[in-house]
C-alpha positions as CSV (number, residue, x, y, z in Angstrom):
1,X,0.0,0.0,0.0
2,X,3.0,2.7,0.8
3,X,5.2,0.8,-1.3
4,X,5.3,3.2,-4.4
5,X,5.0,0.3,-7.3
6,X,6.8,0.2,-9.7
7,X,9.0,2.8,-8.8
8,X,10.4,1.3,-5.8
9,X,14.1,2.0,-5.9
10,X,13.1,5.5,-6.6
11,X,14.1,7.3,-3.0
12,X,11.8,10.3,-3.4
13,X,8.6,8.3,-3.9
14,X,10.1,6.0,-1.0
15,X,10.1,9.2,1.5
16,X,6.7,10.8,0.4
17,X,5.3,7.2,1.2
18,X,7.3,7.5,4.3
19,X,5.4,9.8,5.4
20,X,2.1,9.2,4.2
21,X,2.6,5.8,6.8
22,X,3.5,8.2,9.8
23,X,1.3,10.7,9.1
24,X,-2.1,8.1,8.8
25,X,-0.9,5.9,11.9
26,X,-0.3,9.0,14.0
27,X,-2.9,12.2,12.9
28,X,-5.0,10.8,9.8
29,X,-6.4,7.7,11.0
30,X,-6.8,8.4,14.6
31,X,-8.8,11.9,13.3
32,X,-11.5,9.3,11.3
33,X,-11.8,7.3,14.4
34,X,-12.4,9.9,16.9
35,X,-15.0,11.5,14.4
36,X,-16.5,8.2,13.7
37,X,-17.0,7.6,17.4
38,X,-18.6,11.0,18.2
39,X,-20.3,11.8,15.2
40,X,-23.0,8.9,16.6
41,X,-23.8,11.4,19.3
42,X,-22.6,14.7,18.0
43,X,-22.3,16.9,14.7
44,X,-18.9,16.9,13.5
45,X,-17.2,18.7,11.0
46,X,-13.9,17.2,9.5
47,X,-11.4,19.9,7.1
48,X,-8.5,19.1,5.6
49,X,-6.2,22.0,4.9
50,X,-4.4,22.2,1.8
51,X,-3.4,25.8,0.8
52,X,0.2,26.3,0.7
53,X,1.4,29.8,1.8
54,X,1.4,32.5,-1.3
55,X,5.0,33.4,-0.8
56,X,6.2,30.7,2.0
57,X,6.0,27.7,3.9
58,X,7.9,26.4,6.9
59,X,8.5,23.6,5.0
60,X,9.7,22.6,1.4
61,X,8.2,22.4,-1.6
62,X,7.6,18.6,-1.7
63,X,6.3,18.4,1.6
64,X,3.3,20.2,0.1
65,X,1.2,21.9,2.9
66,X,2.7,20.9,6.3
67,X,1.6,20.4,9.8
68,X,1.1,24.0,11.8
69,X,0.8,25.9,8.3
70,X,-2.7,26.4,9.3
71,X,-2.6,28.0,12.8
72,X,-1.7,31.7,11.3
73,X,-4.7,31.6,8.9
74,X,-7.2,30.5,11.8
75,X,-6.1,33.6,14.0
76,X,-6.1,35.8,11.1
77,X,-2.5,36.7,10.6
78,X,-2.1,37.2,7.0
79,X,-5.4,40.0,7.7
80,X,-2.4,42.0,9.7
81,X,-1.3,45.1,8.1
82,X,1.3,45.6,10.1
83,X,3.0,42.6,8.9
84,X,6.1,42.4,5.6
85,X,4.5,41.6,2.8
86,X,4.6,37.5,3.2
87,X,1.2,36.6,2.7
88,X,-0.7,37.3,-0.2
89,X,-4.5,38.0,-1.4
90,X,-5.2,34.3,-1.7
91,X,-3.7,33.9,2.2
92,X,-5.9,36.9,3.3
93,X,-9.1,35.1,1.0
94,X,-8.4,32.0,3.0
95,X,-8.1,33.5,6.6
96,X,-11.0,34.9,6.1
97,X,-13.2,32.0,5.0
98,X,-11.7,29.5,8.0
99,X,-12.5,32.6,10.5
100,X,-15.7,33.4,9.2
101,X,-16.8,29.5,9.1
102,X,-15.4,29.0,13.2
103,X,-17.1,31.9,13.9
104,X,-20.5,30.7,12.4
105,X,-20.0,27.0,14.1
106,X,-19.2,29.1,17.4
107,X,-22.5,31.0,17.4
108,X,-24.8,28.4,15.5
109,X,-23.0,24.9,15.9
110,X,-23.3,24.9,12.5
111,X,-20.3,26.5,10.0
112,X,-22.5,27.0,7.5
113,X,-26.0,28.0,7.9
114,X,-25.8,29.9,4.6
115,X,-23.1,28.8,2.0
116,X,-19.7,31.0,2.5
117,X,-17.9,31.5,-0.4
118,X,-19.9,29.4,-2.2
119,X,-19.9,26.3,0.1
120,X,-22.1,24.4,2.1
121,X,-19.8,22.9,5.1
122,X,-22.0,18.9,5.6
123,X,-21.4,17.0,8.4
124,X,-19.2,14.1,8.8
125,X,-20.4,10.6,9.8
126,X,-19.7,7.1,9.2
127,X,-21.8,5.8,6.1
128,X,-20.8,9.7,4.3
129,X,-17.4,10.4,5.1
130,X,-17.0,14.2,3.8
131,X,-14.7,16.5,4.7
132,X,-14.2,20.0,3.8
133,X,-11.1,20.8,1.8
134,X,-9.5,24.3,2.8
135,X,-8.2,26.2,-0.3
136,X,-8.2,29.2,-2.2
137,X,-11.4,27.1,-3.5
138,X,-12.6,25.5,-0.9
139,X,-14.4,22.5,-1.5
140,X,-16.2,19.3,0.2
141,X,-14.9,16.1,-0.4
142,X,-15.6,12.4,0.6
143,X,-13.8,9.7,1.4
144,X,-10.2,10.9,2.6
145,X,-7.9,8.0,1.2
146,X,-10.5,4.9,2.5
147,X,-8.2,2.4,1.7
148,X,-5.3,3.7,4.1
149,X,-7.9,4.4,6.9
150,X,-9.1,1.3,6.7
151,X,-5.7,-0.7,7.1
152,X,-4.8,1.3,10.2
153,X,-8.6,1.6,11.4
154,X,-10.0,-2.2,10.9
155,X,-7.6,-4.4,9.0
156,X,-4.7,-3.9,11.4
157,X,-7.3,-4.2,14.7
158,X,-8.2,-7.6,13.1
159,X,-4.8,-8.9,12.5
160,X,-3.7,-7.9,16.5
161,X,-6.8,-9.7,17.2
162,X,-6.1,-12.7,15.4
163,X,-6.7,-15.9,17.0
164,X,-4.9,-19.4,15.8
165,X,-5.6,-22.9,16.4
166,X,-5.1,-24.4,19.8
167,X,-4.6,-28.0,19.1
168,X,-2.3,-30.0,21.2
169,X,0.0,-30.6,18.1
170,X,0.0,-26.5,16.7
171,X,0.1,-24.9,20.3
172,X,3.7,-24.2,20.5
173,X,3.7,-22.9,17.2
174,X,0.6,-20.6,18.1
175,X,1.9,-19.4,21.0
176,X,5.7,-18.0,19.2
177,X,2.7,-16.8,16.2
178,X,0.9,-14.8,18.7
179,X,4.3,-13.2,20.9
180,X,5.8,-12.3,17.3
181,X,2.7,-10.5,16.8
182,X,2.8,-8.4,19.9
183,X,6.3,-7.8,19.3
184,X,5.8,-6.7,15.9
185,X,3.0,-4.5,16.8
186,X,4.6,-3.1,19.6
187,X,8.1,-2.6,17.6
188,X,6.2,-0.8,14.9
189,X,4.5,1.3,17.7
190,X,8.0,2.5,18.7
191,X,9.1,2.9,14.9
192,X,5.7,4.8,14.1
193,X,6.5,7.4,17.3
194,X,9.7,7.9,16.8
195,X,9.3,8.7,13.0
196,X,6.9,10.9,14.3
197,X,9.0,13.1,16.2
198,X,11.2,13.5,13.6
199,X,8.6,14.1,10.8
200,X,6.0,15.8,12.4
201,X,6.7,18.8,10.2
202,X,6.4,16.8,7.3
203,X,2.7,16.4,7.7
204,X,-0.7,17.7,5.7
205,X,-3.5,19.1,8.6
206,X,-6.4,17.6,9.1
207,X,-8.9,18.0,12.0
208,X,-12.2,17.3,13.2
209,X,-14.8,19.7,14.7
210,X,-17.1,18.3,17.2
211,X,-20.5,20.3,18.8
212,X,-22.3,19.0,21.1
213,X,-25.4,20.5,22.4
């Protein structure tokens, strides 16, 4: 699934799937099952920011849009005129549409009660997956990547919960299957967090919004 086939000798496409792995096991995946979970009781709203800054990033160009690139448009800082001329009309268009759509889900627990910019903000839940995607364009989507979220949200659950045969003559051998399982899960835990400390900057923003009344 991260493997980049057929390409993969080819080191670049090796470390964007790098971090694709980090980033689903330790923001993307975990963001789906927290909004899964509460959207059953709660209206949630999921975006995915994916502007890149006008003029700069913290981060290089391959990275694309990184973690933290989005905290200065939700606060308004591009709107600053006191500030060097880093940000751009599309920044200042953008800051204003995330402010304008917190402040709406603030007052109304709703972002949208009448479109902005165009755009109807829907809900998030299990069956409809949609997401709003933050951009000079913004847009809903559906669906983020399924087939990662899934590996890290059910498929890898059912493997750590895999049971095997307790015969008399295949107990031994079930018993080393099941300890290399833990320890591969748990070694991969420890791979996953550490990659994450060094990569953390490396990685796209996405976040749920959850209201509950």
């Amino acid at each position: 699934m991260y493997t980049p086939w057929p390409n993969n000798n080819d080191r670049y496409a090796l470390r964007s799937q790098l971090v694709d792995l980090v980033g689903d096991y330790l923001f993307f995946a975990p963001s789906h099952e927290v909004a899964d979970i509460h959207s059953k009781v709660a209206a949630v709203y999921m975006y995915e920011f994916a502007h890149r800054l006008t003029n700069a990033s913290l981060g290089a160009e391959w990275m694309g849009v990184i973690h933290f690139d989005n905290a200065p448009f939700d606060f308004g800082i591009p709107l600053l005129p006191t500030l060097p001329t880093k940000y751009g009309d599309a920044d200042k268009n953008v800051s204003s549409f995330i402010m304008q759509v917190y402040a709406n889900f603030a007052k109304f627990g709703d972002p949208t009660p009448q479109p902005v910019n165009g755009v109807i903000w829907k809900a998030f839940n299990s069956s409809h997956r949609a997401y709003l995607r933050v951009d000079v364009n913004p847009k809903m989507a559906a669906s983020f990547f399924p087939r990662r979220m899934a590996f890290w949200n059910d498929y890898r659950r059912k493997l750590a919960q895999l049971k095997f045969d307790t015969k008399v003559d295949v107990v031994s051998g079930a018993k080393a299957a099941v300890a290399m399982g833990i320890f591969v899960e748990i070694l991969l835990s420890v791979i996953l967090a550490i990659l994450g400390k060094l990569l953390t900057s490396h990685f796209q923003c996405m976040n749920p919004f959850v209201m509950t009344f």
